[in-house]
C-alpha positions as CSV (number, residue, x, y, z in Angstrom):
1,X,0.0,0.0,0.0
2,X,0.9,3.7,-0.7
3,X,1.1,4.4,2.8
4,X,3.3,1.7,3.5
5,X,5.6,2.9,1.0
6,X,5.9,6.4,2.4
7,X,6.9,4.7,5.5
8,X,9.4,2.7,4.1
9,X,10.8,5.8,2.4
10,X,10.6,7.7,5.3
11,X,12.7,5.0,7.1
12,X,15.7,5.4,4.1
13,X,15.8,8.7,4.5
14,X,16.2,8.7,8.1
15,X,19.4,5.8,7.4
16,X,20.6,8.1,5.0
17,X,20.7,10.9,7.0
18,X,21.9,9.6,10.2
19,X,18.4,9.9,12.3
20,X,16.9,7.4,14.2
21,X,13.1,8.6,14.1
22,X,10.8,10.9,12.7
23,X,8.7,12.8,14.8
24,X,5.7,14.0,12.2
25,X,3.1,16.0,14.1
26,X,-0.5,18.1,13.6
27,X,-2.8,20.5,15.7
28,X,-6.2,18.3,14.7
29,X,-7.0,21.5,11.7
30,X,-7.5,20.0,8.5
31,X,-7.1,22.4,5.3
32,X,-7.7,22.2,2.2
33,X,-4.3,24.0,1.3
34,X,-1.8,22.8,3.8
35,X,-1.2,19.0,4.4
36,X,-2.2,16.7,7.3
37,X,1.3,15.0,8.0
38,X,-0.8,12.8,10.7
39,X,-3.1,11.9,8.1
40,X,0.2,10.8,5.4
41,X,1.8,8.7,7.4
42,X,-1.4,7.0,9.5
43,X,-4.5,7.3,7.2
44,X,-6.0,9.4,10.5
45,X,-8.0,12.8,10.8
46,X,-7.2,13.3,14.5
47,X,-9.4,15.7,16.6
48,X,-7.0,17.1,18.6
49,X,-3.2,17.2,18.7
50,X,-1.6,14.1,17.4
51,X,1.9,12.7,16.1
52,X,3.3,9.7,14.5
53,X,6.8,8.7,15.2
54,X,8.4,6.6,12.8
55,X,11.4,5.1,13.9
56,X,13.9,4.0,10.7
57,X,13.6,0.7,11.4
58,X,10.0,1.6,9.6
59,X,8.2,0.4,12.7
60,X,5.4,3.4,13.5
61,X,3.5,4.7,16.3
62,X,0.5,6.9,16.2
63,X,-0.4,9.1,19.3
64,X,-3.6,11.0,19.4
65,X,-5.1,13.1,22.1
66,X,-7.3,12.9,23.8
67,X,-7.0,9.8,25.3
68,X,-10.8,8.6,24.3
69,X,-10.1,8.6,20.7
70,X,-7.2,6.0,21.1
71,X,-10.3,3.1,19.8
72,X,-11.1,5.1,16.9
73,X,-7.7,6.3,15.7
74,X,-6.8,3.0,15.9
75,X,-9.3,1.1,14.3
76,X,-8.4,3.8,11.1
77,X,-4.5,3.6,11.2
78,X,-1.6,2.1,9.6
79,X,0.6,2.9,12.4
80,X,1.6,-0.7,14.1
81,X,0.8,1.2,17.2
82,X,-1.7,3.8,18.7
83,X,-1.4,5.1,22.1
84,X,-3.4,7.8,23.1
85,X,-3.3,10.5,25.5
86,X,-4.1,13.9,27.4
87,X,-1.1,15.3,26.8
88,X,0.9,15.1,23.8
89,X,4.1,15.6,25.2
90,X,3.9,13.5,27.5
91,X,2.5,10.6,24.8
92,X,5.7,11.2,22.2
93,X,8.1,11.1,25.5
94,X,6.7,7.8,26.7
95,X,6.8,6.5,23.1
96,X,10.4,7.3,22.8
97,X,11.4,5.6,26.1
98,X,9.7,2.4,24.8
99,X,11.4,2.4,21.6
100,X,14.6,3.1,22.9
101,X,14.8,6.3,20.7
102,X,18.0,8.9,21.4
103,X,15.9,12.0,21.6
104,X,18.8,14.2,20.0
105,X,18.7,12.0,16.8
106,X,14.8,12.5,16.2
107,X,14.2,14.6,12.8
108,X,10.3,16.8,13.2
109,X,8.5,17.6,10.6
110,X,5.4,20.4,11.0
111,X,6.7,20.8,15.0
112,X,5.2,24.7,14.4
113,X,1.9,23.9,13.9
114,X,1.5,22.5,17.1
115,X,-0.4,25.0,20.2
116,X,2.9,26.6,21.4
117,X,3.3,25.0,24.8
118,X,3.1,21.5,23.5
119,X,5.7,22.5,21.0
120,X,7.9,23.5,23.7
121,X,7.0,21.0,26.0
122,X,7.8,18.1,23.0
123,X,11.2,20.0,21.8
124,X,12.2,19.8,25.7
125,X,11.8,16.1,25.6
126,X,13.7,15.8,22.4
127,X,16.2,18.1,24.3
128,X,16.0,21.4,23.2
129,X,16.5,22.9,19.6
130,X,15.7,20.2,17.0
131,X,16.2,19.1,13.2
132,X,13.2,20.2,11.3
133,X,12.2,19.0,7.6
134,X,8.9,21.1,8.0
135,X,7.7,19.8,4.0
136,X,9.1,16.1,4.1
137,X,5.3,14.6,4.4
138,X,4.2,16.9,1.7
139,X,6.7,16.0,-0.7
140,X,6.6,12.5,0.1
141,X,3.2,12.5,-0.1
142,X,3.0,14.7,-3.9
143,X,1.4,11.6,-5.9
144,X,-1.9,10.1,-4.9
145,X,-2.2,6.4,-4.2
146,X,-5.0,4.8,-5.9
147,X,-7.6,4.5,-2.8
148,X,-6.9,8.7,-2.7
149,X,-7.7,9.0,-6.0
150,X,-11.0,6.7,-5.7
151,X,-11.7,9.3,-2.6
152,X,-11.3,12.1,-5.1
153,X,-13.5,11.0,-7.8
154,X,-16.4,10.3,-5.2
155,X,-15.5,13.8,-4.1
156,X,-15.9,15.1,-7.0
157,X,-19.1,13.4,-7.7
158,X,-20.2,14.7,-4.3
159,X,-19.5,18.0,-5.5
160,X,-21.5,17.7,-8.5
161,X,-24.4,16.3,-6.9
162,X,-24.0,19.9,-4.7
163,X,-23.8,21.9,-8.1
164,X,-26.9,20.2,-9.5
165,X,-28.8,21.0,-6.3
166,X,-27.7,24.6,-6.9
167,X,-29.6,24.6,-10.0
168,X,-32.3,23.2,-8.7
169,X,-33.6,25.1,-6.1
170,X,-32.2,28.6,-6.7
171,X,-34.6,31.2,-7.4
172,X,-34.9,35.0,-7.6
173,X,-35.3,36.4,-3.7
174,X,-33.3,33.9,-2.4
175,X,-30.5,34.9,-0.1
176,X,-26.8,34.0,-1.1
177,X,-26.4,32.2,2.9
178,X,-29.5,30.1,2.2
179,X,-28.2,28.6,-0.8
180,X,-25.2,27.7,1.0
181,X,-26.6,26.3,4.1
182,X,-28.5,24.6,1.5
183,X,-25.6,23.1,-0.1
184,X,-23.4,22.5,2.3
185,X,-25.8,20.4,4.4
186,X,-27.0,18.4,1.0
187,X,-23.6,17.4,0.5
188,X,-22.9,16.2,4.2
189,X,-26.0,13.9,3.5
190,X,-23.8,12.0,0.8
191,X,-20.7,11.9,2.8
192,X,-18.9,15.6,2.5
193,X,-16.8,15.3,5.7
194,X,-15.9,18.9,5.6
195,X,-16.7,21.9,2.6
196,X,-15.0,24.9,1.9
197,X,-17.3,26.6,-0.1
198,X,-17.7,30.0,-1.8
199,X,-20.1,31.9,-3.1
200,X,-21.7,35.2,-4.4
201,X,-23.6,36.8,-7.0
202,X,-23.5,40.3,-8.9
203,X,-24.9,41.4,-11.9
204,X,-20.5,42.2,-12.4
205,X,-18.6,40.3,-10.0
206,X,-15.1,41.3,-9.1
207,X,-14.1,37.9,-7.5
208,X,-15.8,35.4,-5.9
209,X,-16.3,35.6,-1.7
210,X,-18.1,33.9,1.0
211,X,-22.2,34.2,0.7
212,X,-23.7,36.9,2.5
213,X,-27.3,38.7,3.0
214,X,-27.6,39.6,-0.4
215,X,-30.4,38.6,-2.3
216,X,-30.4,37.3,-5.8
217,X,-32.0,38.7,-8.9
218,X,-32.7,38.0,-12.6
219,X,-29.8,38.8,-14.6
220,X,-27.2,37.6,-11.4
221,X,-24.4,36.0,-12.0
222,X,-23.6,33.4,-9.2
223,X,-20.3,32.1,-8.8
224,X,-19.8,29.2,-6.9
225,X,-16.4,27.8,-5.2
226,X,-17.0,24.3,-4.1
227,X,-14.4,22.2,-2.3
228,X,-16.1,18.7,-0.4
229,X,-13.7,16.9,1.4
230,X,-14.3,12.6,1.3
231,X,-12.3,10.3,3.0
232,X,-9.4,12.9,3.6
233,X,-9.2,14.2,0.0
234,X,-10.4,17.5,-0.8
235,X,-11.7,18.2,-4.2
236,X,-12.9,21.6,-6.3
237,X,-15.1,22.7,-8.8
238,X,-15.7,26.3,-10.0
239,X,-19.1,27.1,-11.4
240,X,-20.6,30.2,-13.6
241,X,-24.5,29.8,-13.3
242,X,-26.7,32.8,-14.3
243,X,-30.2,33.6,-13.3
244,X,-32.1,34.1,-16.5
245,X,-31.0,33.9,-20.2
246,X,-26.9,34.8,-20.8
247,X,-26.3,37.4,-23.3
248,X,-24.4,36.1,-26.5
249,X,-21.5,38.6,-25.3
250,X,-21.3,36.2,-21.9
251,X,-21.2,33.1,-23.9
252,X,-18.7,34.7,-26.1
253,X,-16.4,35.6,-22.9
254,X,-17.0,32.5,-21.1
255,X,-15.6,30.3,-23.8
256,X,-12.5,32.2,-23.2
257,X,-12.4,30.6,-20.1
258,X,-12.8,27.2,-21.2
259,X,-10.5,27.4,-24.2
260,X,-8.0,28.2,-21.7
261,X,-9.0,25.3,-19.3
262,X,-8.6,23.1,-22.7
263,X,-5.2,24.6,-23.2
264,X,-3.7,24.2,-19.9
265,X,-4.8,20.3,-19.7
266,X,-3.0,19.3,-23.0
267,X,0.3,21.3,-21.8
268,X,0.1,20.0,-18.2
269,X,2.3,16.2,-19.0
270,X,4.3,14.7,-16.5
271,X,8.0,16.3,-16.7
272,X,5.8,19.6,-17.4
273,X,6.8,22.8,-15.4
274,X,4.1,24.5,-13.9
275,X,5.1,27.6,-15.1
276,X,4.8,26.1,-19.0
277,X,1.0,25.4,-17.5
278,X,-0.1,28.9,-16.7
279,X,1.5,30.6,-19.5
280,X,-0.3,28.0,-21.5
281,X,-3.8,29.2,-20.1
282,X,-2.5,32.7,-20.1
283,X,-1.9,32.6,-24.0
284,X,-5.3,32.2,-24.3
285,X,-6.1,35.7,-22.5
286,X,-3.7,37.1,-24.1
287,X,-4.9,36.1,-27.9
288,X,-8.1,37.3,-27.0
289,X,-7.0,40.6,-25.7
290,X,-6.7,40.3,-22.2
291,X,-3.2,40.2,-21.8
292,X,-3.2,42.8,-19.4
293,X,-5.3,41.3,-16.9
294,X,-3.7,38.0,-16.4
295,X,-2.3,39.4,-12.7
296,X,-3.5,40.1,-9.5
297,X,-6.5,41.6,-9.1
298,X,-8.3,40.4,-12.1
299,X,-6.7,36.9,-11.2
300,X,-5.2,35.1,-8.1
301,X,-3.4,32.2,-9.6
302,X,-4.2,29.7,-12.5
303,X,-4.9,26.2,-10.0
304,X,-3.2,24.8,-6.9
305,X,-2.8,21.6,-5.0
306,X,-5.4,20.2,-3.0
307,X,-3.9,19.3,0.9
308,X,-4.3,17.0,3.7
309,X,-2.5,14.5,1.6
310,X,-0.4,16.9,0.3
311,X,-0.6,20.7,-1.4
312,X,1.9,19.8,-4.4
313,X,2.3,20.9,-7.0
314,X,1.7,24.1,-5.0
315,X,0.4,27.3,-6.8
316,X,-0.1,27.1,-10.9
317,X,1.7,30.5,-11.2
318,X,3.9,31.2,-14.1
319,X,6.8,31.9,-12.1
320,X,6.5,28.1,-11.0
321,X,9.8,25.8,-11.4
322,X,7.8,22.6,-9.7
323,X,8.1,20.1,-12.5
324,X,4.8,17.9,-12.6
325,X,4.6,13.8,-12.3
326,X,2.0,11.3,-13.1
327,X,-0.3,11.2,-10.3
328,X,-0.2,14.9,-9.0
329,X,-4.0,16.3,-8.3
330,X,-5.0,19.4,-7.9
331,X,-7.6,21.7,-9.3
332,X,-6.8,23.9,-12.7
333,X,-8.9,27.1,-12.9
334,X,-9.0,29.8,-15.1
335,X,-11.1,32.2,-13.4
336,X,-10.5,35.2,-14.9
337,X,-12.2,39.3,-13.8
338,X,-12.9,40.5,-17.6
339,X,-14.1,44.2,-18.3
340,X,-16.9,43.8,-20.0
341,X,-18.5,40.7,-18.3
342,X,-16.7,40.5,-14.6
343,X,-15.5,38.0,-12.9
344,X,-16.3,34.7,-14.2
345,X,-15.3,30.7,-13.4
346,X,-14.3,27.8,-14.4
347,X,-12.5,25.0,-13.0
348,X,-12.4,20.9,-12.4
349,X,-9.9,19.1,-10.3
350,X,-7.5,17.0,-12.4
351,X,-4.7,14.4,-12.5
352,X,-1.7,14.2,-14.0
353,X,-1.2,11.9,-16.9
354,X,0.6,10.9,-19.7
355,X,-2.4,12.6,-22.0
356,X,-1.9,15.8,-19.8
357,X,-4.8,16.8,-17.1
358,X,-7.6,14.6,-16.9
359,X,-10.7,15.9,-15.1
360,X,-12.1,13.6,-12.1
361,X,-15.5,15.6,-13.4
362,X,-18.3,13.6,-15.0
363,X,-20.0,17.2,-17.0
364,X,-17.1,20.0,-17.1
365,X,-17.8,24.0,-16.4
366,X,-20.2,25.2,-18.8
367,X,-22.1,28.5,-18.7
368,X,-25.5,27.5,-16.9
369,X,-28.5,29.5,-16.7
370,X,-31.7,29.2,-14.4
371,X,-35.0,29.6,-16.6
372,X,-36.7,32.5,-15.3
C-alpha cells in the first residue's frame, strides 16, 4: 500500500541521513491548502493534537489526544501502534522511552503547527532545539495512491451532486447564505466530511467571496467555489451559473475561459513545469486581448494543490519551477475578472497523466442559466 511505502521511504531517509526517528506532528485543523502529515503517514483525521513517530527501522507509532479517541484512531491507522493521550508531550516522550529512541537523533516535521506550549514542552523532551524538515510529508506524499484517488473522484461526484442541487432550487429572492446552508448540508448527506465553499452573485462580480445577506435577482451571475472533502481528500469545482437567459457577449467571454482550461490540460504532461501550464492558459487571454489582466486583481493564480495529503504541486503561477509527475491532483482554474463581463469561473480538479490533465469531473464547467 501507498502508505506503507511512504513509511518505508521515510525509514531510508532517516538511514541516509543519520536519524533514528521521525517525529511528524499536527494540531487536529484539517485544510484544504496545507497538508495533514498525521493523516500521510497514518491514514487518521485526528481531533485534537496528534503525532506519528516513525522510527527507521520503519516500525510506527501513532499518538492521538485525547485519550478517548485512542479506539477510533486505531481502528483507522496504519501505524503498528496507537497510544493515546491527554497530553501530547507527554505521549511522544513515553513513546520514545519504549522504543529506545536517542531524543537528539529524532528529525520533526510540522513541530510549528502544534499550540505553542506542546511544542515547547515536546522540543524539551527531544532536548532542546531540533532538526526540522517542516515539507518532508508533503513532498513524500505529492502523488496520490489509488484508494486517494477513488476518494477524489467520489468527491468530485459529491460535489457535483452539490452543483446540480444549486440549479435546482435557486430562485430570484433567495438569499446567497441560504443557498449555501443549502448546499453544504446536502452534500454532508452524501458523505462531504468537511466543505470549503464560496459563493456570491453580482450582476458584475469582481471575485468570488463567501455568501452573505444579499439577495439574488434575474440577470445575477452566481459564482460558486465548491471544495467537499471525502475520505481525507479535498476536491474543487468552479461554477458560472446565471439567473435568466446569458447574453451572447457572456457566452462569447465564457468560452475564453474554457478554451483556456482546454489549453492548460493538454500542456500540463508529466515532466511539465508549472510555469509552461499557466503561461499555456495565459496565451489564451492574451490572444483574446486580455493580456493585461492576467495578474492580481483580475486573477489570483491559475490552479493549486489540493492538501491534507499533500498541497503539491503548489500554486499554478507562471513563475513556478515545480516540474509535474503522473499522479499529482489538484484543481486547474481559469477564473479570470474580464471588463466587459466580470469575474467569471471555471475549473475541475485534475490528475496528472501521460495525455496531460484529466478531469475527475463527470460534466465539465459550462455557462448554466436558471429559466426564469
Amino acid at each position: 500500500m501507498a502508505r506503507d511505502i511512504r513509511i518505508e521511504e521515510t525509514a531510508d531517509y532517516l538511514e541516509k541521513e543519520g536519524f533514528e526517528a521521525m517525529l511528524a506532528a499536527c494540531n487536529g485543523q484539517n485544510l484544504f491548502l496545507d497538508s495533514n502529515v498525521v493523516f500521510v503517514f497514518s491514514g487518521v483525521r485526528p481531533i485534537g493534537e496528534a503525532a506519528v513517530i516513525i522510527e527507521r527501522s520503519g516500525r510506527s507509532t501513532l499518538v492521538v489526544t485525547p485519550a478517548w479517541d485512542a479506539e477510533r484512531a486505531a481502528d483507522l491507522s496504519r501505524t503498528d501502534d496507537t497510544l493515546g493521550c491527554d497530553d501530547l508531550a507527554e505521549g511522544v516522550e513515553r513513546v520514545l522511552k519504549k522504543i529506545k529512541v536517542n531524543p537528539a537523533r529524532v528529525v520533526t516535521v510540522a513541530l510549528p503547527t502544534l499550540f505553542a506550549q506542546t511544542a515547547s514542552s515536546i522540543e524539551r523532551v527531544l532536548g532542546g532545539k531540533c532538526t526540522a524538515n517542516d515539507g518532508f510529508a508533503s513532498q513524500i506524499a505529492r502523488v496520490r495512491n489509488a484508494d486517494e484517488l477513488a476518494a477524489g473522484k467520489k468527491g468530485t461526484w459529491i460535489a457535483e451532486r452539490g452543483y446540480e442541487r444549486l440549479r435546482e432550487i435557486v430562485k430570484p429572492g433567495m438569499r446567497e447564505f441560504e443557498l449555501t446552508a443549502d448546499l453544504y448540508c446536502h452534500m454532508k448527506g452524501m458523505g462531504a466530511e468537511d466543505n470549503f465553499l464560496l459563493l456570491s452573485a453580482s450582476q458584475h462580480n469582481l471575485a468570488v467571496r463567501a455568501a452573505g445577506h444579499r439577495k439574488l435577482d434575474v440577470g445575477d451571475i452566481i459564482l460558486s467555489e465548491i471544495t467537499p472533502c471525502y475520505h481525507g481528500q479535498f476536491v474543487q469545482i468552479c461554477r458560472t451559473t446565471v439567473i435568466g437567459e446569458p447574453s451572447p457577449l457572456l457566452r462569447e467571454k465564457y468560452k475564453v475561459l474554457q478554451d483556456a482550461m482546454h489549453r492548460g490540460q493538454e500542456a500540463a504532461l508529466p515532466g511539465t513545469k508549472v510555469r509552461d501550464v499557466a503561461n499555456a492558459i495565459n496565451d489564451v487571454f492574451r490572444e483574446a486581448g486580455y493580456g493585461k489582466y492576467c495578474q492580481p486583481p483580475y486573477m489570483r493564480v491559475r490552479g493549486h494543490g489540493l492538501g491534507i495529503t499533500s498541497d503539491r504541486p503548489g500554486d499554478i503561477t507562471d513563475d513556478s519551477e515545480v516540474v509535474l509527475e503522473e499522479g499529482m491532483v489538484f484543481v486547474m482554474h481559469p477564473n479570470q475578472y474580464l471588463p466587459e463581463t466580470g469575474y467569471l469561473m471555471c475549473g475541475e480538479p485534475v490528475v496528472i497523466t501521460p495525455r496531460g490533465a484529466e478531469s475527475f469531473s463527470e460534466r465539465d464547467a459550462e455557462l448554466d442559466f436558471i429559466p426564469v
